[in-house]
N, CA and C atoms as an extended XYZ file, in Angstrom:
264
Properties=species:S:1:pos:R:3:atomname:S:1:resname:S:1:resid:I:1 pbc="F F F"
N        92.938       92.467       94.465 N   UNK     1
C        92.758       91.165       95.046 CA  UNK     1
C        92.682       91.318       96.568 C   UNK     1
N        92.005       90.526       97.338 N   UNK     2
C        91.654       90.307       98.708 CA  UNK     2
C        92.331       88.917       99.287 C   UNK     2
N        92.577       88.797      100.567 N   UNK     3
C        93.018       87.273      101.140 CA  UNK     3
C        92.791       88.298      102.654 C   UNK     3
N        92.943       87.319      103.594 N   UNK     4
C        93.263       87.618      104.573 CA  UNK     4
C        93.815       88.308      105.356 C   UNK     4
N        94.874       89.183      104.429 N   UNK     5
C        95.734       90.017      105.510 CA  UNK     5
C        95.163       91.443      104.597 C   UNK     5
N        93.849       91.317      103.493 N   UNK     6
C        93.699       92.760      103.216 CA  UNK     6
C        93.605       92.616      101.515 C   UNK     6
N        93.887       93.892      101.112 N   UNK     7
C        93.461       93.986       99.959 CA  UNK     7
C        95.264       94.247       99.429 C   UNK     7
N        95.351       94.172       97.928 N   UNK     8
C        97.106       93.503       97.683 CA  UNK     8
C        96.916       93.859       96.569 C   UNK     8
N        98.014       94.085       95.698 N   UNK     9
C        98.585       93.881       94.195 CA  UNK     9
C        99.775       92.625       94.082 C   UNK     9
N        99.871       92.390       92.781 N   UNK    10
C       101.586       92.359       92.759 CA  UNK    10
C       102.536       93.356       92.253 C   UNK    10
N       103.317       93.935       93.066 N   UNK    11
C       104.512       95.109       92.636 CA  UNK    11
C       105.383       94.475       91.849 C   UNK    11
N       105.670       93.425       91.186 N   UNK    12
C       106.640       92.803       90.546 CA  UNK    12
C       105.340       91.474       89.901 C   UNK    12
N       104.607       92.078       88.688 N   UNK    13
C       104.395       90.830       88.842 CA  UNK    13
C       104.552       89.628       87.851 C   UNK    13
N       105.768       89.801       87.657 N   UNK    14
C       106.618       88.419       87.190 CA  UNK    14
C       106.780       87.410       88.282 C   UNK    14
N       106.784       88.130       89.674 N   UNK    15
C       107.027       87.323       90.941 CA  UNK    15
C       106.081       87.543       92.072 C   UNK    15
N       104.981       86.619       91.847 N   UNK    16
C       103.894       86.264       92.543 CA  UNK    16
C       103.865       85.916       93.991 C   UNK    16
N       105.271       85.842       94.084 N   UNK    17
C       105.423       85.535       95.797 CA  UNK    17
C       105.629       86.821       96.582 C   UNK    17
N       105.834       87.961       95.813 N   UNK    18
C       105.572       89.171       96.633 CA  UNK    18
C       104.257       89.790       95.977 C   UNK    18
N       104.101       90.250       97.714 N   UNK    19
C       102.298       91.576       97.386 CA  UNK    19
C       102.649       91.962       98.072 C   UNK    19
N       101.338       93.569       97.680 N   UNK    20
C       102.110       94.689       98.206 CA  UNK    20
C       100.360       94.739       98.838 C   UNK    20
N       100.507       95.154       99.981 N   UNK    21
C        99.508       95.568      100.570 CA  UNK    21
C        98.870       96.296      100.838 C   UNK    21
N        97.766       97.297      100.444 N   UNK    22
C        97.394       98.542      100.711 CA  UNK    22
C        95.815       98.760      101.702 C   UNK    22
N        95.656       99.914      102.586 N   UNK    23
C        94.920       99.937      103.593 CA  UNK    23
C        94.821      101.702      103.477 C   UNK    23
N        93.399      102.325      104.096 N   UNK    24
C        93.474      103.554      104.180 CA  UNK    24
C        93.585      103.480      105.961 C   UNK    24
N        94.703      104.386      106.295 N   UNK    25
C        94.773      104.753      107.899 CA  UNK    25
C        93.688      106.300      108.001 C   UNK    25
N        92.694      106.438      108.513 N   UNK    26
C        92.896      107.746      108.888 CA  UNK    26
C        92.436      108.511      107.004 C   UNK    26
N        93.281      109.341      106.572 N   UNK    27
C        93.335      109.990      105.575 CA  UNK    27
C        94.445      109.542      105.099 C   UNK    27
N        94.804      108.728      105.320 N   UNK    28
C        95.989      108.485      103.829 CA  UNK    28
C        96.216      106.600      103.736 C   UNK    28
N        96.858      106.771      102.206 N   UNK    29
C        97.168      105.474      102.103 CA  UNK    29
C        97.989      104.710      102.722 C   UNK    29
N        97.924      103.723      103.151 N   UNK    30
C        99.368      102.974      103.415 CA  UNK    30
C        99.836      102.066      102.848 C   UNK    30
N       101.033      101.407      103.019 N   UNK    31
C       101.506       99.935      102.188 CA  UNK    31
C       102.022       99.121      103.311 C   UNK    31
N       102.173       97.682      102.778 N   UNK    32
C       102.867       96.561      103.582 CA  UNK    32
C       103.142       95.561      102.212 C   UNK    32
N       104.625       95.668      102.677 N   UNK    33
C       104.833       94.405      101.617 CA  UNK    33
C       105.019       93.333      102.335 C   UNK    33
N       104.695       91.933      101.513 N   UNK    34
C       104.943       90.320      102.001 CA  UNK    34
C       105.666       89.839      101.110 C   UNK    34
N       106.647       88.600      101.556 N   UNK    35
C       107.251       88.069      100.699 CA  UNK    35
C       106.783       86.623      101.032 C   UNK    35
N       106.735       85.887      100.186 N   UNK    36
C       106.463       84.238      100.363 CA  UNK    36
C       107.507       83.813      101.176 C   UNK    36
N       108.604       84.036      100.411 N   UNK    37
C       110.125       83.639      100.721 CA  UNK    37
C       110.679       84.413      102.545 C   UNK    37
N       110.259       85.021      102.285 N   UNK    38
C       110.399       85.968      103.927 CA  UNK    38
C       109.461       86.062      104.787 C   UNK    38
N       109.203       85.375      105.821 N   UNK    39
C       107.926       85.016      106.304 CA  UNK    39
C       108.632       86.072      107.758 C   UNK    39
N       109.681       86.534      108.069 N   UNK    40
C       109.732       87.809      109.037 CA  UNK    40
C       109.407       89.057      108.506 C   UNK    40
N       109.668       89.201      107.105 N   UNK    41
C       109.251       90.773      106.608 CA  UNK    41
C       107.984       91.358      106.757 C   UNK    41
N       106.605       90.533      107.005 N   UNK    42
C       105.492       91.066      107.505 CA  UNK    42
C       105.555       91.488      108.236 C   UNK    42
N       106.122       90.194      109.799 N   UNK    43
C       105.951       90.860      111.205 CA  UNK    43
C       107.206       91.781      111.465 C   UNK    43
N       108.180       91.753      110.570 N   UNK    44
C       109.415       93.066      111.409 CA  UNK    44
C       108.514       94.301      110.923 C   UNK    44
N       108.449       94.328      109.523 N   UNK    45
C       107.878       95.668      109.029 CA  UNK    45
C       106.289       96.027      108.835 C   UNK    45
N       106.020       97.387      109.490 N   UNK    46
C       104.577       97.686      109.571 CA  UNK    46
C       104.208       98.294      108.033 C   UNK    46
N       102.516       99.182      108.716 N   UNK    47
C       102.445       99.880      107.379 CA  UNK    47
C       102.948      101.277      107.300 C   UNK    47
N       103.356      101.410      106.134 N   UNK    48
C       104.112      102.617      106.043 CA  UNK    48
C       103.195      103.609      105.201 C   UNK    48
N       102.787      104.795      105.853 N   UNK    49
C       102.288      105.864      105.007 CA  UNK    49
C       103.088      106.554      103.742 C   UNK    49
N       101.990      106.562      102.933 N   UNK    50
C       102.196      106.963      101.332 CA  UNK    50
C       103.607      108.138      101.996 C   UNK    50
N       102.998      109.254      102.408 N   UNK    51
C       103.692      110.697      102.362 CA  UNK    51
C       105.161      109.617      102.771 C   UNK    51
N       105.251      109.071      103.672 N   UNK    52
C       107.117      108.349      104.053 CA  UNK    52
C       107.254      107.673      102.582 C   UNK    52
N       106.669      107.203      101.920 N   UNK    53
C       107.502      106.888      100.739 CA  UNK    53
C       107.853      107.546       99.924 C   UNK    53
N       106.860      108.856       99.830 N   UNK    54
C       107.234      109.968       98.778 CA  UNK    54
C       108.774      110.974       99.117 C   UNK    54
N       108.534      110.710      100.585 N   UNK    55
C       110.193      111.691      101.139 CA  UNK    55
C       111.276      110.708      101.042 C   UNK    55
N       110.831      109.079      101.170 N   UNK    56
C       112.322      108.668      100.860 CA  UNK    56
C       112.857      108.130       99.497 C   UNK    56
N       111.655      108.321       98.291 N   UNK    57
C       111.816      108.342       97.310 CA  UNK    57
C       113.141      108.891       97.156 C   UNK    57
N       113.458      109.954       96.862 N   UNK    58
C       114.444      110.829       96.157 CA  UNK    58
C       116.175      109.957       96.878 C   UNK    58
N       115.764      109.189       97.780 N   UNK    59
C       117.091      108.502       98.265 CA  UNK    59
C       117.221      107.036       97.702 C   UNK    59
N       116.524      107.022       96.744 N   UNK    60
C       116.422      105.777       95.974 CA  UNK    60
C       117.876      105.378       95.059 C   UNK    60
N       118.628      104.223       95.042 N   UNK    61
C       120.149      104.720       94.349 CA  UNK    61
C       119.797      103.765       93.161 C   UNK    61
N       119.178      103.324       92.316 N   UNK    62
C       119.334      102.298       91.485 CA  UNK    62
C       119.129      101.137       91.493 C   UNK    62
N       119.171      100.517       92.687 N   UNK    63
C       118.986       99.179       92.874 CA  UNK    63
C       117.940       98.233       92.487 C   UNK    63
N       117.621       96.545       92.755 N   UNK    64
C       116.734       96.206       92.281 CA  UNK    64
C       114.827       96.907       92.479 C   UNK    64
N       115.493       97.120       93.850 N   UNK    65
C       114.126       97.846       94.394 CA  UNK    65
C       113.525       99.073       94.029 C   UNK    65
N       112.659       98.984       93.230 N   UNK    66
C       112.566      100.973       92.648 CA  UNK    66
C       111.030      100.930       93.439 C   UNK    66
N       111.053      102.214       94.096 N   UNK    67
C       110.183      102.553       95.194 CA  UNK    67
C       108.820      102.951       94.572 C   UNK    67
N       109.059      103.451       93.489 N   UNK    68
C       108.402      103.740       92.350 CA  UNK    68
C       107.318      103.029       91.623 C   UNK    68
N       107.886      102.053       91.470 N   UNK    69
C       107.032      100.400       90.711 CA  UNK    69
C       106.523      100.129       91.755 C   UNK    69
N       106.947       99.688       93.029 N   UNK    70
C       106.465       98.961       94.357 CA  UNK    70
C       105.467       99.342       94.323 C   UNK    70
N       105.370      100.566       95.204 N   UNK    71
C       104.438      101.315       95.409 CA  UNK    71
C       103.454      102.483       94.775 C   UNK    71
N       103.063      101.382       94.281 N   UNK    72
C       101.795      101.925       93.439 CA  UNK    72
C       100.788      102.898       93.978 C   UNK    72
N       100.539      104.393       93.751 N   UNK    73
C        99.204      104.577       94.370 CA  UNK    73
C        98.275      104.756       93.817 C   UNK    73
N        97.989      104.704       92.672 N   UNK    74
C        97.134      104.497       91.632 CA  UNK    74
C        96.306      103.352       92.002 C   UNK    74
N        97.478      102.259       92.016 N   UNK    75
C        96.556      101.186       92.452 CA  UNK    75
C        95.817      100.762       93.665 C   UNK    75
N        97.133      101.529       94.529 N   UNK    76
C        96.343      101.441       95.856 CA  UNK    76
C        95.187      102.401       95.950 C   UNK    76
N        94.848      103.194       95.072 N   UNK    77
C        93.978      103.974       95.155 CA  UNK    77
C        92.360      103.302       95.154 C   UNK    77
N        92.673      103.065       93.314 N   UNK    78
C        91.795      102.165       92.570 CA  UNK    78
C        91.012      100.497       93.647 C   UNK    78
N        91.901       99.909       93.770 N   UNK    79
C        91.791       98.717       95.100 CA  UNK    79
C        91.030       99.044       96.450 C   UNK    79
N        91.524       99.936       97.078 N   UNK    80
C        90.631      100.942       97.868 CA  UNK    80
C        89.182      101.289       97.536 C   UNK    80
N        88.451      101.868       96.591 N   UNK    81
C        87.710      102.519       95.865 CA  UNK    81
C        86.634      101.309       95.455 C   UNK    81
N        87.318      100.475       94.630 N   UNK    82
C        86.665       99.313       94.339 CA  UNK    82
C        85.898       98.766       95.874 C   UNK    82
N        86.801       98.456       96.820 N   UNK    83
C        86.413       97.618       97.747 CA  UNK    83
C        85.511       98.497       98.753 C   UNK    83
N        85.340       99.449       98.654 N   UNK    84
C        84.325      100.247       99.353 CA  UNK    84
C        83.341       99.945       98.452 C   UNK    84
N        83.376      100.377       96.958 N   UNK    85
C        82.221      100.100       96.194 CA  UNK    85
C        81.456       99.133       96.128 C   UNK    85
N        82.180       97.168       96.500 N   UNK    86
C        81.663       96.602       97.017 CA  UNK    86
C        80.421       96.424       98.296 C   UNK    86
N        81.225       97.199       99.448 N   UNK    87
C        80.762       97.429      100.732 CA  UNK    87
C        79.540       97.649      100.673 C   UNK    87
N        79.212       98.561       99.743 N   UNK    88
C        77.812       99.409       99.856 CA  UNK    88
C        76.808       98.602       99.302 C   UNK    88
């Protein structure tokens, strides 16, 4: 999916008020998550490259947040791929 701030999934998507945002920097993927409900979590937090999620993976403790589900790169892959395929 596309809107304005880019191309998006939902990482949870039972809960439509968060997307996860994906962009290619350079050579690699990145993410940005939004929350409906949190309208500072865009502007405090930037995009974060794939490789930083893969190193702080392993510090993941259980919680609701699994870094795992979020951040999809499959999809961010696929989403990417598509939207170039458009382009052309």
């Amino acid at each position: 999916m596309k809107d304005k701030r880019g191309l998006y999934y939902y990482p949870f998507p039972q809960n439509q008020k968060v997307r996860m945002y994906v962009n290619k920097s350079k050579d690699e993927i990145c993410f940005r998550l939004w929350n409906n409900d949190d309208s500072k979590l865009w502007e405090e937090h930037g995009w974060v490259p794939y490789s930083a999620i893969k190193q702080a993976i392993p510090l993941y403790d259980g919680s609701k947040f699994n870094p795992n589900e979020a951040y999809d790169i499959e999809i961010a892959r696929s989403l990417i791929a598509e939207n170039e395929s458009f382009r052309k």
